[in-house]
VOSEDREN-906682 format. One record per residue (C-alpha): residue number from 1; y, x, z. Coordinates in nm, 4 decimals, always signed. Example, Ala and Ser with C-alpha at 12.3 -4.5 7.8 and 13.67 -1.06 7.14 Angstrom:
(1,(-0.4500,+1.2300,+0.7800));
(2,(-0.1060,+1.3670,+0.7140));
REM end
This chain:
(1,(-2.9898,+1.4965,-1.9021));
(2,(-2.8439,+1.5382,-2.2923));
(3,(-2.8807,+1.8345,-2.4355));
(4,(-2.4570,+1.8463,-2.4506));
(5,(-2.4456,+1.8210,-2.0706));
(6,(-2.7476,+2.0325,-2.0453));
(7,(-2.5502,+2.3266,-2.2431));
(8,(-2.2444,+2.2012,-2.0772));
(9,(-2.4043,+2.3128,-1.7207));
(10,(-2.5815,+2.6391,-1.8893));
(11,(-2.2074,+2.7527,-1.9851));
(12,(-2.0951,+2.7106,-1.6519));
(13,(-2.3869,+2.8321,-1.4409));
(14,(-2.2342,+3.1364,-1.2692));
(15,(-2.0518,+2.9458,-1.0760));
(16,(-2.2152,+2.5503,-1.0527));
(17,(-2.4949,+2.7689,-0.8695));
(18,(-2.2713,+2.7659,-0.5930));
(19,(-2.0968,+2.4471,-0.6432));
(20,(-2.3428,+2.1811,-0.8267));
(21,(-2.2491,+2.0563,-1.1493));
(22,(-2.0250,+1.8077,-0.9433));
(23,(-1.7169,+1.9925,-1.0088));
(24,(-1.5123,+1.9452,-1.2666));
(25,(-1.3867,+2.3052,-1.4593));
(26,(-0.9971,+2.3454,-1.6006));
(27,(-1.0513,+2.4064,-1.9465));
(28,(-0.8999,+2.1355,-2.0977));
(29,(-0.9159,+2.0191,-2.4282));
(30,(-0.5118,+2.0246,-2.4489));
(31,(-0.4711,+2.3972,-2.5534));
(32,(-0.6324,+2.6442,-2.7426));
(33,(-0.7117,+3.0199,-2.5618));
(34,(-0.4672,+3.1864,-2.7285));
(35,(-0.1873,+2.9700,-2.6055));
(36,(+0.0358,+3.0981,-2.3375));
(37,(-0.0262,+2.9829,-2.0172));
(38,(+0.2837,+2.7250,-1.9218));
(39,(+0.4300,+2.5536,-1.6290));
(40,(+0.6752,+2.2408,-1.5869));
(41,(+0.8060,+2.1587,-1.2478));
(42,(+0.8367,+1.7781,-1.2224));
(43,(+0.9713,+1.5881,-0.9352));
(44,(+0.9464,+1.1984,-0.8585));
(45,(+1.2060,+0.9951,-0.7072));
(46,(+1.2071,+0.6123,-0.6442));
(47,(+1.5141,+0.4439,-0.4319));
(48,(+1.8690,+0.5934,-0.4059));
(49,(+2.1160,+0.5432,-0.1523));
(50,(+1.8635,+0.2530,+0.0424));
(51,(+1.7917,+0.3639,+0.4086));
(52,(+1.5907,+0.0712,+0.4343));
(53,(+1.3300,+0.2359,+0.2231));
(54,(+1.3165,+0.6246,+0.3932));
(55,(+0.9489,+0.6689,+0.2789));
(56,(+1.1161,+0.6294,-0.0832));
(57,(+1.4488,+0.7066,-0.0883));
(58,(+1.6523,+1.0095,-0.1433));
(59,(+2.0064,+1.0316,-0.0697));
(60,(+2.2120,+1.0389,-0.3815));
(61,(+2.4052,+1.3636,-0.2248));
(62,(+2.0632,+1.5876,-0.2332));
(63,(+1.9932,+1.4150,-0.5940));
(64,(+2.3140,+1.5925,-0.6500));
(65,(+2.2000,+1.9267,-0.4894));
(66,(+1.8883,+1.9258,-0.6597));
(67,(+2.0136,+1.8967,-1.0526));
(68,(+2.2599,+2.1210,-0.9339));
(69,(+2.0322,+2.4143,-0.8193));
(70,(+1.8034,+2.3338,-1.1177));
(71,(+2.1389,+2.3673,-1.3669));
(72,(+2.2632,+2.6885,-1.1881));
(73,(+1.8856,+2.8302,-1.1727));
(74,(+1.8696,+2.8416,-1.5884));
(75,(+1.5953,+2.5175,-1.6222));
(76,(+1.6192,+2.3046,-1.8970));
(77,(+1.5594,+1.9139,-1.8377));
(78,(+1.3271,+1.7610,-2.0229));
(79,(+1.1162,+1.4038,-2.0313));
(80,(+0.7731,+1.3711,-1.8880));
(81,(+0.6635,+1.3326,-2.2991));
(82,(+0.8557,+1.6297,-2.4067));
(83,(+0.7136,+1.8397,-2.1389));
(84,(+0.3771,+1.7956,-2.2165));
(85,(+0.4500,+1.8583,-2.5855));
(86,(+0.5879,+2.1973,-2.4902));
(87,(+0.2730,+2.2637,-2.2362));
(88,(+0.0544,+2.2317,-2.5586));
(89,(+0.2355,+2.3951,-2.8274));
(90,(+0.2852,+2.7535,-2.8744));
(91,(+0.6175,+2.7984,-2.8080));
(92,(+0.6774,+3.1001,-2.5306));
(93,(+0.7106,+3.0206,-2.1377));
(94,(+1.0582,+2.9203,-2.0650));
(95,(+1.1735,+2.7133,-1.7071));
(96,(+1.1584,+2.3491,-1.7534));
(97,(+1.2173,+2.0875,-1.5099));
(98,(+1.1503,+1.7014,-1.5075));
(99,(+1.2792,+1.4412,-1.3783));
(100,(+1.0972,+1.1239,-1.2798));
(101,(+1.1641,+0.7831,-1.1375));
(102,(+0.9064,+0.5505,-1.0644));
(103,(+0.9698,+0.1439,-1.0623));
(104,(+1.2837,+0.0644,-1.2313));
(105,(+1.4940,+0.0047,-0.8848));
(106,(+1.8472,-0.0776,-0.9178));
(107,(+1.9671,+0.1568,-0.6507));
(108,(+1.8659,+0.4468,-0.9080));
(109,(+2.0906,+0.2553,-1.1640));
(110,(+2.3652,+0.2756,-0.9632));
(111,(+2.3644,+0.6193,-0.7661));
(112,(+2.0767,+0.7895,-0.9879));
(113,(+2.1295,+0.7660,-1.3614));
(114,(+2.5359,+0.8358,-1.3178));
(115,(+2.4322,+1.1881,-1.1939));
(116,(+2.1853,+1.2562,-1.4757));
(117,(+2.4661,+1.1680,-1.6930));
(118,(+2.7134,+1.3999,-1.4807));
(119,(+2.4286,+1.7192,-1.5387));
(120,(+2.3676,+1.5777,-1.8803));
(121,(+1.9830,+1.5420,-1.8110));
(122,(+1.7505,+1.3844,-1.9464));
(123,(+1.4482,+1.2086,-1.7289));
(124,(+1.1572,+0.9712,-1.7776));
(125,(+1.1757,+0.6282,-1.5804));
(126,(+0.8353,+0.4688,-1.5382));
(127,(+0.8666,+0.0922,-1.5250));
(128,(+0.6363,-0.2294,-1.3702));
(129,(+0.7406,-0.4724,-1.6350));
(130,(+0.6036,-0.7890,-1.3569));
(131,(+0.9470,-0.7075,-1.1455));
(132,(+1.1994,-0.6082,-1.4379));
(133,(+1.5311,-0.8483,-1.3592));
(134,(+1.3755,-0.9757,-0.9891));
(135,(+1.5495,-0.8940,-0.6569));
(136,(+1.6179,-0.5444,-0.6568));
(137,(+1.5333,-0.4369,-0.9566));
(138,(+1.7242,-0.3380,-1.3168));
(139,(+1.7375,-0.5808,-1.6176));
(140,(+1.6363,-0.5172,-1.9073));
(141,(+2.0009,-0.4376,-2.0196));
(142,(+2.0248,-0.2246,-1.7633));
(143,(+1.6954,-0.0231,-1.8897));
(144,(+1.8447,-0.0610,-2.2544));
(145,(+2.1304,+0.1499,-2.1020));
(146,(+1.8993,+0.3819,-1.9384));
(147,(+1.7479,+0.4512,-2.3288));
(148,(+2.1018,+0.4881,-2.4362));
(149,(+2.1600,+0.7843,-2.1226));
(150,(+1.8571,+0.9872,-2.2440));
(151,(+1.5888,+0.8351,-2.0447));
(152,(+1.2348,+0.8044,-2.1479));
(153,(+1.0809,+0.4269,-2.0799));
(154,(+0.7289,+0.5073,-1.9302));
(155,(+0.4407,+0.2506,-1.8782));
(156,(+0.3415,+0.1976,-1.4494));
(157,(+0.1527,-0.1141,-1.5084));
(158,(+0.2518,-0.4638,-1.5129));
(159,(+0.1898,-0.5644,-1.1772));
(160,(+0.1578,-0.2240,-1.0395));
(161,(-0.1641,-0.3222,-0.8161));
(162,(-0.3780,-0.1873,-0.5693));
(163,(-0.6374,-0.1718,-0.8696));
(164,(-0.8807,+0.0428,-0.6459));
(165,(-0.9270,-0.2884,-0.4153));
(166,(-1.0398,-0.5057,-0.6967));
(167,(-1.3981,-0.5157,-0.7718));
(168,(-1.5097,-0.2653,-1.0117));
(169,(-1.6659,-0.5211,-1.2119));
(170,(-1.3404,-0.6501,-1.3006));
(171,(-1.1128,-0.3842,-1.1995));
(172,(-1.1227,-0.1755,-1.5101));
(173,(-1.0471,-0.4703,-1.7585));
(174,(-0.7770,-0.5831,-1.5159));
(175,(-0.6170,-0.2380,-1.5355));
(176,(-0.6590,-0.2407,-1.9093));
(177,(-0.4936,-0.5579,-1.9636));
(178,(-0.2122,-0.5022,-1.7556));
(179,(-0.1116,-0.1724,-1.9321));
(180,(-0.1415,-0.3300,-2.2726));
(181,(+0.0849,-0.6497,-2.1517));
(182,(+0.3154,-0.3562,-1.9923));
(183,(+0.3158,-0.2385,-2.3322));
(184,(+0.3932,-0.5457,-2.5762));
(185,(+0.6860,-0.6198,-2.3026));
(186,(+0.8085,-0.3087,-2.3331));
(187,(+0.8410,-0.3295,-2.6927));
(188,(+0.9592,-0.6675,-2.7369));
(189,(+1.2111,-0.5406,-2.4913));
(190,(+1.3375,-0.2436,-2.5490));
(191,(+1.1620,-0.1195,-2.9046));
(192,(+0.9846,+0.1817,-2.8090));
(193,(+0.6258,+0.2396,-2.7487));
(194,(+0.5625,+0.4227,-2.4183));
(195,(+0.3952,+0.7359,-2.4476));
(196,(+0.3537,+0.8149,-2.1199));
(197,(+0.1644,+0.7145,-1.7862));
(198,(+0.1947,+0.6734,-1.4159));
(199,(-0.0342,+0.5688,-1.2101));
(200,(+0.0845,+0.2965,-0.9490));
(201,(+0.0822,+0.4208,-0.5838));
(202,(-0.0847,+0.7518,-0.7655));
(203,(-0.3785,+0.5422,-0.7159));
(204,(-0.6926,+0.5925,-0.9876));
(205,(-1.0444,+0.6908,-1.0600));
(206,(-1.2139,+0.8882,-1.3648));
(207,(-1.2663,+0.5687,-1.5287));
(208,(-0.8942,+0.4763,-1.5188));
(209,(-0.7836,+0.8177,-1.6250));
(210,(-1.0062,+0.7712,-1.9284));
(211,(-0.8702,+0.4069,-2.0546));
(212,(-0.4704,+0.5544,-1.9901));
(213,(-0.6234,+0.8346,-2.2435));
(214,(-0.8101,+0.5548,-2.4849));
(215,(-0.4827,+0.3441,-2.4829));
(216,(-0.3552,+0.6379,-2.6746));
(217,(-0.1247,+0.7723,-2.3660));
(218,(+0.0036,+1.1620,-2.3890));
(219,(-0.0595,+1.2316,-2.0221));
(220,(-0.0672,+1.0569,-1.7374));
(221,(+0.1351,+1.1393,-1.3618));
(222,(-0.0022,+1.0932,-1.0762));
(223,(+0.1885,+1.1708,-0.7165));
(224,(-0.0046,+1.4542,-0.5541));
(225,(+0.2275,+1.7203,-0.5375));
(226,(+0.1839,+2.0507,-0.7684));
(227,(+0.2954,+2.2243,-1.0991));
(228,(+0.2469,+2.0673,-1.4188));
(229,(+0.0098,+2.3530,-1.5923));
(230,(-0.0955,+2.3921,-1.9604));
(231,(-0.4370,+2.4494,-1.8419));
(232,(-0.4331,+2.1542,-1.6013));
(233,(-0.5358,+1.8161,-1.6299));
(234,(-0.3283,+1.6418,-1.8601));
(235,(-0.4244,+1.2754,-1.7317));
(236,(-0.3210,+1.3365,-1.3490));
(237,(-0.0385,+1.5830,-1.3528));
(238,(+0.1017,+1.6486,-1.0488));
(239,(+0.4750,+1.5511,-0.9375));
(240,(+0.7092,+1.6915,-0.5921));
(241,(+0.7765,+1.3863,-0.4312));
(242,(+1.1447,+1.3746,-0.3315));
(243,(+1.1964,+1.1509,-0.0410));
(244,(+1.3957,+1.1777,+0.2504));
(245,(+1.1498,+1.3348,+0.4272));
(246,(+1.1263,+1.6365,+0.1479));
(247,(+1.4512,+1.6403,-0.0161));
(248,(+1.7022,+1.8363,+0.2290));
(249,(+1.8152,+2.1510,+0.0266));
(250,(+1.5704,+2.4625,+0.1661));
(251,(+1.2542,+2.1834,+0.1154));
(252,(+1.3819,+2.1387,-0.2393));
(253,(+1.4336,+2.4727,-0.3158));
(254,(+1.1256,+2.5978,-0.1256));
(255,(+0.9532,+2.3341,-0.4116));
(256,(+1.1282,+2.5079,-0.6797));
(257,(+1.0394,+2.7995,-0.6338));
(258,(+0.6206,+2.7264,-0.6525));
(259,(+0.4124,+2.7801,-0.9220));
(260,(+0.0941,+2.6280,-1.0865));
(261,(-0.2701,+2.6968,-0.9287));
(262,(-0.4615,+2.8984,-1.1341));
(263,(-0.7891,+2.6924,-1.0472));
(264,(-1.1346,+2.7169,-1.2686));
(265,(-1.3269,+2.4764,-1.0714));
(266,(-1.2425,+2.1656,-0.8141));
(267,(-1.5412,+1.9983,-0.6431));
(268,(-1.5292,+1.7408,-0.6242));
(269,(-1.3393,+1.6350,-0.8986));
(270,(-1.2266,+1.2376,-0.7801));
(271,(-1.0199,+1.1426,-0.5210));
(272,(-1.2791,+0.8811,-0.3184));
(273,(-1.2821,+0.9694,-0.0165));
(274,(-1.6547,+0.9792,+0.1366));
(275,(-1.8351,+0.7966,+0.3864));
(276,(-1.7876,+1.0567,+0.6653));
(277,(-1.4367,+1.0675,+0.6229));
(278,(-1.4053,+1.4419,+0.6566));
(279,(-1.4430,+1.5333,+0.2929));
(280,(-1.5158,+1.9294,+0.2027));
(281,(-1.2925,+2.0664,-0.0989));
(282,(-1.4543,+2.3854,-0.3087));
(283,(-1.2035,+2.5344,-0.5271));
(284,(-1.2300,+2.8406,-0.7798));
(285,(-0.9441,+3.0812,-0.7863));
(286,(-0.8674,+3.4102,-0.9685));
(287,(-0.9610,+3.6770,-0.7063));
(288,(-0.7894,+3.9304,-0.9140));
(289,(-0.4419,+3.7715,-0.9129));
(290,(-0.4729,+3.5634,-0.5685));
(291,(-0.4423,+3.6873,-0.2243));
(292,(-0.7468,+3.4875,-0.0589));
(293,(-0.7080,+3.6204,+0.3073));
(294,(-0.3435,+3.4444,+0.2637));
(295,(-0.4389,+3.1285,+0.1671));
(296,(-0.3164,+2.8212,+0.3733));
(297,(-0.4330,+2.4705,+0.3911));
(298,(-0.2552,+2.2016,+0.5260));
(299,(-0.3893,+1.8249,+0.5915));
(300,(-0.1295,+1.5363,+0.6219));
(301,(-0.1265,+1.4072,+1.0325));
(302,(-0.3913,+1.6554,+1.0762));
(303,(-0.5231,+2.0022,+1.0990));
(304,(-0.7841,+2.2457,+0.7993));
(305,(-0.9618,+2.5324,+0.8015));
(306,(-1.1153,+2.7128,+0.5120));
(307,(-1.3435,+2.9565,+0.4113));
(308,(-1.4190,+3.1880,+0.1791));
(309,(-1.7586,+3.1336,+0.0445));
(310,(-1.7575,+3.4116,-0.2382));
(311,(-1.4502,+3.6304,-0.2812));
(312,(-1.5661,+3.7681,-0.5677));
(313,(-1.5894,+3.4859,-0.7346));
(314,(-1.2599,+3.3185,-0.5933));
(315,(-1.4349,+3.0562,-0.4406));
(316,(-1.2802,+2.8895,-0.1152));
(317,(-1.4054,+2.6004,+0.0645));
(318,(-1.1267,+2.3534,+0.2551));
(319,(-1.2263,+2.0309,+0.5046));
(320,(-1.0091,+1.8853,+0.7688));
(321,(-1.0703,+1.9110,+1.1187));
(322,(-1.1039,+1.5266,+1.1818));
(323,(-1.1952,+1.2790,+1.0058));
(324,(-0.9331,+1.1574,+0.7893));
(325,(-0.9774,+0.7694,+0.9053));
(326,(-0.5951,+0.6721,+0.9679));
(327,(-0.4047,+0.6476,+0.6124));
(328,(-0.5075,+0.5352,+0.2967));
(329,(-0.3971,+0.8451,+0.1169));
(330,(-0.4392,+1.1859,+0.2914));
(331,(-0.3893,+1.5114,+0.0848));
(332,(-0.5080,+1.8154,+0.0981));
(333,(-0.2389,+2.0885,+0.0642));
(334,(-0.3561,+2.4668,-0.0578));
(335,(-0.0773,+2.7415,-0.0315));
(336,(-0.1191,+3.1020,-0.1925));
(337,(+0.0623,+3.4036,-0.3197));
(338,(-0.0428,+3.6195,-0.6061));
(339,(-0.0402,+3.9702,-0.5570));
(340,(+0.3337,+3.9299,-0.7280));
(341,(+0.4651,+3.7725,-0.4127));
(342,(+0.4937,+3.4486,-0.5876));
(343,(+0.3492,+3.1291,-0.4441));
(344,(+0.1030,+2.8582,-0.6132));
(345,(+0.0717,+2.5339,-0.5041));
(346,(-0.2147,+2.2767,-0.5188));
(347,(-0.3004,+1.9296,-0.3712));
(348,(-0.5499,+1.6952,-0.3820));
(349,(-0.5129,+1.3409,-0.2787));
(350,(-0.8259,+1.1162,-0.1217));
(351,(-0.8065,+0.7569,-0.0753));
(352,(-0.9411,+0.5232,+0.1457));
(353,(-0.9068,+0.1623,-0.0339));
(354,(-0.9929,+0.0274,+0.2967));
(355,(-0.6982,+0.1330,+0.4060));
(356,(-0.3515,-0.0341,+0.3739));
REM end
């Protein structure tokens, strides 16, 4: 062991005696301790107005309803870039909202951007440059008049691939290449640099999160669903998905309405999903603004419990029931109120490559 990592453990004992020095702590290099602590609620759409798609498509009427209730609710829109320049800079906590649309579809062309332009909002569309101008997606006049509308151009990969299937002995200069050829196209193209990230499918490792930092990225979005936070991590920010199955009104609003988890610790701090398939999830809360014995855990076609393994500390334990064995990504879904009344969300995701 260095002696960085050795003092990097000694800092953190107190609470790596319970949890290993697996865990990963939320003290990121992005702001300074006497910042104020900031949220961003961001949401991610794909299709619009395509029932063939339901997993991926929202209904351009509760697109409607959402910027709506955002507008009449006092947010301000921003892009996924400007967002995370307001997370890190001092300015005081106001309500922002963001708007995101992953792929380039043309359905969002034609039933999404004419609403942002209705609410006069600005969004961030993150493109795979392989498909721009093929079958159902937009050209790259049609992106051009995205740009024109207010829209960030974000960076999703060229091919947007299962990278976590390829071998990992070329699966890291794969993903490399293809952001930097997503890059020079996008350029050529449309004459901006991307500045922000997503991954495809919300699919990565640590490794991957570091090269989207090395390629000189702001942040990264992945598609677990959360709170952007200025203490968070800025290189897999969470996003509401907004699908059919989540986008009726009261599901939106219920979204709106959640806050950032105040977490110290996760553990672990990857999204592989282990051999046993039944993975255990040790998270560090604030006891003194958290209600613990109100915490609830939900697991995606399945059942949690948790446990409390030190109050004092804040530290909670979550596993599934069964062994996660039937998708390829399962979250983990953590619920809790402070002792304002006001709920925090938090999920992690775990992947099974194996998996289709």
């Amino acid at each position: 062991m260095s002696i960085a990592r050795f003092s990097y453990c000694l800092f953190f004992l107190s609470t790596w005696l319970v949890q290993g020095c697996a865990g990963s702590h939320r003290d990121p290099e992005n702001q300074s301790a006497t910042q104020p602590e900031k949220e961003v609620l961001c949401f991610i759409y794909h299709r619009f107005n395509d029932s063939r798609y339901p997993t991926t498509n929202t209904p351009a009427r509760d697109f409607e309803t959402h910027l709506a209730y955002l507008t009449q609710q006092g947010f301000t829109f921003y892009t996924f870039t400007d967002a995370v320049k307001y997370l890190q800079s001092d300015e005081a906590p106001k309500k922002i909202a963001v708007i995101t649309i992953d792929d380039g579809y043309l359905s969002f062309f034609n039933h999404g951007l004419p609403l942002l332009k209705k609410y006069h909002a600005p969004a961030t569309l993150f493109i795979n440059t392989k498909t721009v101008g093929s079958g159902d997606f937009m050209t790259w006049a049609d992106l051009k008049t995205c740009m024109d509308n207010q829209l960030e151009i974000g960076n999703h990969t060229h091919s947007h691939d299962y990278f976590l299937n390829k071998p990992e002995g070329t699966r890291y200069q794969n993903f490399r290449d293809e952001i930097t050829l997503s890059q020079s196209l996008i350029e050529k193209h449309l004459a901006v640099k991307s500045t922000a990230f997503s991954y495809p499918y919300g699919e990565f490792d640590t490794r991957m999160k570091t090269i989207v930092k090395e390629a000189g990225f702001i942040a990264a979005a992945a598609q677990n669903s959360g709170v952007m936070y200025s203490r968070g991590d800025f290189f897999q920010f969470p996003r509401f998905p907004m699908s059919e199955a989540y986008s009726e009104k009261s599901k939106f609003i219920e979204k709106a309405n959640m806050h950032a988890m105040p977490l110290t610790a996760i553990d672990p701090d990857n999204t592989a999903l282990p051999a046993n398939k039944q993975p255990t999830l040790t998270l560090t809360l604030n006891p003194e603004k958290l209600q613990l014995k109100r915490l609830q855990c939900f697991v995606q076609g399945g059942t949690c419990r948790f446990t409390v393994v030190d109050k004092n500390k804040g530290i909670v334990s979550i596993q599934a029931t069964q062994p996660l064995a039937k998708r390829r990504r399962t979250l983990y879904t953590i619920t809790i109120p402070d002792k304002d009344g006001k709920w925090h969300w938090y999920s992690h995701l775990w992947i099974n490559p194996k998996m289709k």
